[in-house]
C-alpha positions in Angstrom: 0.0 0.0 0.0 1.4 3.5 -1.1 1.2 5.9 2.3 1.5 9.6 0.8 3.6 12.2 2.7 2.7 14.4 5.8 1.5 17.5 3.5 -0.4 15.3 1.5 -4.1 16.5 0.8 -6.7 15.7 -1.1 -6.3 17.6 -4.1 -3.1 16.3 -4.3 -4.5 12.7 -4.2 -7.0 13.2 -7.0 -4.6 14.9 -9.1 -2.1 12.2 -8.6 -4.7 9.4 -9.0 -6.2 10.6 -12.4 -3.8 9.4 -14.5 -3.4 5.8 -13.1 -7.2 5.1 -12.5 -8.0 6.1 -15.8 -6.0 3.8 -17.3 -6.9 0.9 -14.9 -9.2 -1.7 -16.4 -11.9 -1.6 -13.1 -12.4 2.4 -13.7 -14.4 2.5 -16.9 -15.9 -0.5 -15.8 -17.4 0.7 -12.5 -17.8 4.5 -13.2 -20.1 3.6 -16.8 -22.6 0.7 -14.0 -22.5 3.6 -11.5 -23.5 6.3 -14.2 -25.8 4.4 -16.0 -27.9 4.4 -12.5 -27.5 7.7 -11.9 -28.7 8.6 -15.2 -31.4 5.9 -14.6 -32.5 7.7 -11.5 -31.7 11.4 -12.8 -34.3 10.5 -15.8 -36.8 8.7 -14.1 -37.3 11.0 -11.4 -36.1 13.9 -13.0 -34.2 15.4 -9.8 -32.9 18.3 -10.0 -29.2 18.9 -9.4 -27.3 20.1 -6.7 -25.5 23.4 -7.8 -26.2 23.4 -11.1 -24.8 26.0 -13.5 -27.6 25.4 -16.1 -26.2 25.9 -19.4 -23.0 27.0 -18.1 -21.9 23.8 -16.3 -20.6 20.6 -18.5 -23.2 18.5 -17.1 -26.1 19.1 -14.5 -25.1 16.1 -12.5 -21.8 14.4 -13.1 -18.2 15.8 -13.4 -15.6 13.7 -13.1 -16.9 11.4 -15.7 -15.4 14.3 -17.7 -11.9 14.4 -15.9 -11.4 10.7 -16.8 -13.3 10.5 -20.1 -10.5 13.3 -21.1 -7.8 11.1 -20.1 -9.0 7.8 -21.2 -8.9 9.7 -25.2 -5.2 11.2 -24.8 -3.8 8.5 -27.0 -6.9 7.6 -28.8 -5.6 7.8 -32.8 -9.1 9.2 -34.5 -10.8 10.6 -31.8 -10.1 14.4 -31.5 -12.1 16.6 -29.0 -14.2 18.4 -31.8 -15.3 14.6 -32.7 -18.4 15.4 -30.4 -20.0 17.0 -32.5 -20.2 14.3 -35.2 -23.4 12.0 -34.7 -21.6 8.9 -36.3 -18.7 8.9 -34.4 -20.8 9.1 -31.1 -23.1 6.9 -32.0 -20.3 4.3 -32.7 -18.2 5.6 -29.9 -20.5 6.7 -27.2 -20.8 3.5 -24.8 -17.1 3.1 -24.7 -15.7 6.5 -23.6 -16.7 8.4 -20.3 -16.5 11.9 -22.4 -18.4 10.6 -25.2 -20.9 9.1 -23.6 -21.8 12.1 -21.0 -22.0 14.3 -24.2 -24.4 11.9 -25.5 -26.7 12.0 -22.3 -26.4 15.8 -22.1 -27.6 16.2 -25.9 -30.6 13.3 -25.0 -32.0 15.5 -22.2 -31.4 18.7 -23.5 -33.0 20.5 -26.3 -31.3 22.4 -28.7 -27.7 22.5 -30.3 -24.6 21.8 -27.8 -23.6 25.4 -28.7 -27.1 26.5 -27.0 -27.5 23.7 -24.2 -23.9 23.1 -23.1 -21.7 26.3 -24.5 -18.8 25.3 -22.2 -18.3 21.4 -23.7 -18.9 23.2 -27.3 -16.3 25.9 -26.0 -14.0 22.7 -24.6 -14.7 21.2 -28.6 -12.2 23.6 -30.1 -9.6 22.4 -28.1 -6.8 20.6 -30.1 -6.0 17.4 -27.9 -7.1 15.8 -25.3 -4.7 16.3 -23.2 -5.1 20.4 -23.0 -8.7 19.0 -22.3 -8.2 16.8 -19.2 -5.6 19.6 -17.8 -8.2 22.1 -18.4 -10.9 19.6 -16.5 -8.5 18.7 -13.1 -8.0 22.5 -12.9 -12.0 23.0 -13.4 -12.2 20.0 -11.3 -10.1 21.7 -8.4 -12.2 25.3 -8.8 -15.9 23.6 -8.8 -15.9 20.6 -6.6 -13.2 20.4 -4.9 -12.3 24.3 -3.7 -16.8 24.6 -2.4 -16.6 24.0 1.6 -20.4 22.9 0.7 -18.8 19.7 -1.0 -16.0 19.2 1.5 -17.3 19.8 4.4 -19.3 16.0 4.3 -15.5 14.7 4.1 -13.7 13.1 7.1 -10.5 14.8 7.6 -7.6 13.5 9.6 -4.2 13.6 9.3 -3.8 11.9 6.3 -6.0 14.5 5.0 -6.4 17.6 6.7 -8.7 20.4 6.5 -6.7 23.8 6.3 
């Protein structure tokens, strides 16, 4: 088991962590189950989320899907970021990739062009590769989960990972 140091917190563990679980076999695996009920239960119900942005968020309910999707593409040969907006390639691609897949659900339960619904993935499109795109999402990542006291305050804090 890997102990991290003293000044270790948890930013510093997720940042550390995104590279390796993307690329671990379980990940995709477990986060698609666990989304698929969430999206289940989001739909059926139709609850509304926590904090949303509205159209200026990536998705109403689910972030990190975005963090790993991004990494999962870096060194994916045809797959570029501006790919979500072709149909085809979604269509084929959508239920093996976290990012593709969460673009498809946001473009299935909203209406209207991705440049209307979801300016900031259309906005995140235009970038050249995916890895400017998963920076981009652990530093978005750190500002809009991570950094809100509303979030972390549910967290158990101890030495390992202290509050400060």
């Amino acid at each position: 088991m890997c102990v991290p140091p003293a000044d270790c917190n948890l930013l510093h563990i997720v940042l550390q962590a995104v590279p390796v679980l993307c690329c671990h076999p379980a990940v995709p695996t477990f986060s698609f189950r666990y989304l698929e009920l969430m999206r289940h239960v989001q739909t059926t119900y139709w609850l509304e989320p926590a904090g949303s942005h509205g159209v200026w968020g990536l998705d109403d309910y689910q972030f990190l899907l975005f963090v790993w999707g991004s990494a999962q593409l870096i060194h994916h040969p045809l797959i570029r970021p501006k790919s979500i907006h072709n149909e085809e390639l979604l269509g084929i691609y959508g239920d093996d990739y976290m990012y593709l897949a969460g673009v498809k659900f946001v473009k299935s339960v909203k209406k209207g062009s991705l440049h209307e619904t979801s300016p900031m993935l259309d906005d995140v499109s235009s970038v050249l590769n995916w890895q400017k795109v998963n920076s981009g999402m652990i530093k978005m990542y750190q500002v809009e989960v991570l950094s809100k006291f509303p979030i972390m305050q549910h967290f158990l804090f101890g030495t390992m990972l202290p509050f400060q």
